[in-house]
C-alpha positions, 0 to 999 in steps of 0.5 A: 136955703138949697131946698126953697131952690129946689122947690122953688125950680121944680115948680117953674118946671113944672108950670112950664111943662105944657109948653116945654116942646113948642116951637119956639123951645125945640132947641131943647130937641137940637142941643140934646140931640147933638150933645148925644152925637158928641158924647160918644155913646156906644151901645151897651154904656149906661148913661145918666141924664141929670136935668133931662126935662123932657128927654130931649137928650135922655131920648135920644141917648137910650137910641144910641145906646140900644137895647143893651145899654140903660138910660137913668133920666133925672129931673126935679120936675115930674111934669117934665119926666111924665112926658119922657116917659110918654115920648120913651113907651111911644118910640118903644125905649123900653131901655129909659127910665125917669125918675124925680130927683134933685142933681146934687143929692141923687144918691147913687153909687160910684162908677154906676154910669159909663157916661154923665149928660147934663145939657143945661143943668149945671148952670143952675147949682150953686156950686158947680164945680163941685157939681161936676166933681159929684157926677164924675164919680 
């Protein structure tokens, strides 16, 4: 049942890619922007960024964090990280990567992130608290 979800997400993501970033949608931009500034991101930290779609938040975590810090990207929709990775190599963010992934089987080890973002992400899993008490770890 997870895995229709999953697939069934990634591909209305995915169709939306072409028009993710048009006007009407820039509070992707805003939100993510400001989620950074609350966030408290220092240079140096390593952030995850679970559905991070475009980079609207990733982008300017990989800003906040500089050169010495890392940004993981990771979002079920390729379409979506094609287009961070784009926006990443034009603002010279050599410090963000993207990869396709889907938030509640990433498979990383713990304590691999100083920080955890997911703007809108979290309303979309079935259970999510226990989505929660997985990124924290």
């Amino acid at each position: 049942m997870q895995a229709d979800a999953t697939l069934k997400a990634a591909a209305t993501y995915n169709a939306a890619a072409d028009h993710f970033d048009a006007a009407p949608l820039a509070f992707w931009e805003r939100t993510g922007r400001r989620t950074v500034e609350l966030a408290g991101l220092r240079p140096g930290m390593r952030v995850l960024d679970v559905g991070c779609g475009s980079g609207a938040s990733a982008l300017p975590a990989a800003e906040r964090v500089g050169p010495e810090g890392r940004v993981l990207g990771v979002d079920l929709a390729e379409r979506l990280l094609a287009i961070a990775r784009h926006k990443a190599e034009v603002r010279g963010l050599g410090n963000a990567r993207f990869e396709t992934g889907d938030m509640t089987s990433l498979g990383l080890p713990n304590a691999e992130f100083d920080a955890v973002i997911c703007v809108f992400a979290i309303f979309f899993v079935p259970d999510m608290a226990r989505q929660v008490a997985e990124l924290w770890r």
